[in-house]
N, C-alpha and C positions, 0 to 999 in steps of 0.2 A: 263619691265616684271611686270608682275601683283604678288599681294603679295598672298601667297596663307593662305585659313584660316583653322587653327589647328583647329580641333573637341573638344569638351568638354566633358569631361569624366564624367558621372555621379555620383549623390553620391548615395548610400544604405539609406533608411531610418532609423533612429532610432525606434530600439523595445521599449525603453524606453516610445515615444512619445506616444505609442501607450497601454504603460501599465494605471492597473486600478489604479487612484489617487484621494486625497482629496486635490480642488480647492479652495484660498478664494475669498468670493466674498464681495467686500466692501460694506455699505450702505454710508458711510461717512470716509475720511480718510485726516489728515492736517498734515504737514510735515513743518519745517522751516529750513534752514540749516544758521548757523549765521560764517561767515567766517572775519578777521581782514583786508584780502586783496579786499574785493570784498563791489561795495557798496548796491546791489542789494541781496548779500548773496546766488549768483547763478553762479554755473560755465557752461558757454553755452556750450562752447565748449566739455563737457564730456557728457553733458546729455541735455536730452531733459524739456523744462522748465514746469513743471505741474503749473495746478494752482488748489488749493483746489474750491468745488464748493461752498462753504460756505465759509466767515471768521470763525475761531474759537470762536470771540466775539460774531458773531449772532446765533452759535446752541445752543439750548436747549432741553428737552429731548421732548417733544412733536414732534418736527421737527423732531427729528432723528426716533421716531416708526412712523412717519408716512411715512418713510422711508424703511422701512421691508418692504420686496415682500409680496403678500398676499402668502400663505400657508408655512412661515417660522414664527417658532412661538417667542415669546420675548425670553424664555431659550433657543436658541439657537445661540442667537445672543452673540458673545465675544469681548473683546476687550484687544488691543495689544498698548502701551506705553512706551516709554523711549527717548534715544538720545544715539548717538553714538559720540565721541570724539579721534582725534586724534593729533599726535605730530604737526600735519600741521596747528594748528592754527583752525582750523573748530571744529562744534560741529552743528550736526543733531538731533533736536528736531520732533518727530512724535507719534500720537495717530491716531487709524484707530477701526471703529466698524463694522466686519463681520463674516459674515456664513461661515459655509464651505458646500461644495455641492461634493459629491462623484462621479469624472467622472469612466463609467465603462469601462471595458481592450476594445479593438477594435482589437480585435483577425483578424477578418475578412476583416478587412483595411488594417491593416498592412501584412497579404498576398495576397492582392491587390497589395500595392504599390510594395513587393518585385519583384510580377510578373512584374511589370512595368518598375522596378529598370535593371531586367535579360534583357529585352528584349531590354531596352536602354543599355544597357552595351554590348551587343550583336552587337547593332547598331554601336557603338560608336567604338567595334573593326574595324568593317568591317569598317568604315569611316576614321578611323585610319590610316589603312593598304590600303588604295587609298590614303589620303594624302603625307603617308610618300613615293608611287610608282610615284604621281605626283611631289616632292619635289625632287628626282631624275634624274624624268624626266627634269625636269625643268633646273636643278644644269646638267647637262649632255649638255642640249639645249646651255645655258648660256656660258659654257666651249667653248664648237662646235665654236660660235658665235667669242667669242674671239680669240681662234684659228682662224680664219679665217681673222679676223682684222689685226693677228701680220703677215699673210702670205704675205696678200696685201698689207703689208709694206715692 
């Protein structure tokens, strides 16, 4: 018998995704994490390995404003510094210099996707509810079939 395939239920999209925010956007940002176990100072397997685009030994500030997008002026550019440490032996060293850019709400997307979210969730009944009448069907055929083996024995 052939395996029959469950339907996937769709998800709702987040309103959140869809509210107005303040994005940053980096011009430059270096990150080191120095761990006791590791000899690369990088765990693969949790994250994905960046690499800064720069060393930190070759920026200087020339590089970094020639780095600003044009209509983003020097006061607006911030920068964000420290390291984090925990009992695991690690300690995360990072300094990052950027903007922030205000994305606006997308009111109009997001009852887009809702309508799209209804009408697949719609679908996904009606696919539903043939699955589960073929899974019957099938579970009813299978029985039949067996029944019939144990007779002609």
């Amino acid at each position: 018998m052939e395996k029959l395939k469950e339907p996937k239920q769709p998800f709702p999209p987040f309103e959140f995704h869809y509210d107005e925010k303040v994005e940053k956007k980096y011009i430059y940002e270096f990150w080191e994490s120095l761990r006791e176990d590791d000899d690369d100072g990088w765990d693969d397997e949790e994250e994905e390995k960046r690499v800064p685009e720069k060393p930190i030994s070759e920026v200087n500030l020339a590089w970094l404003v020639s780095k600003v997008p044009e209509g983003v002026s020097l006061d607006q550019i911030k920068v964000e510094f420290g390291y984090n440490a925990n009992c695991m032996a690690y300690e995360d060293h990072y300094v990052g210099f950027y903007y922030e850019v205000k994305i606006p709400a997308r009111k109009k997307e997001f009852r887009a996707a809702m309508k799209k979210y209804k009408e697949d969730l719609a679908q996904y009944e009606k696919d539903l509810a043939e699955y589960n009448e073929a899974c019957r069907l099938q579970e009813i055929k299978e029985t039949e079939e067996r029944l019939a083996k144990l007779k002609a024995k």
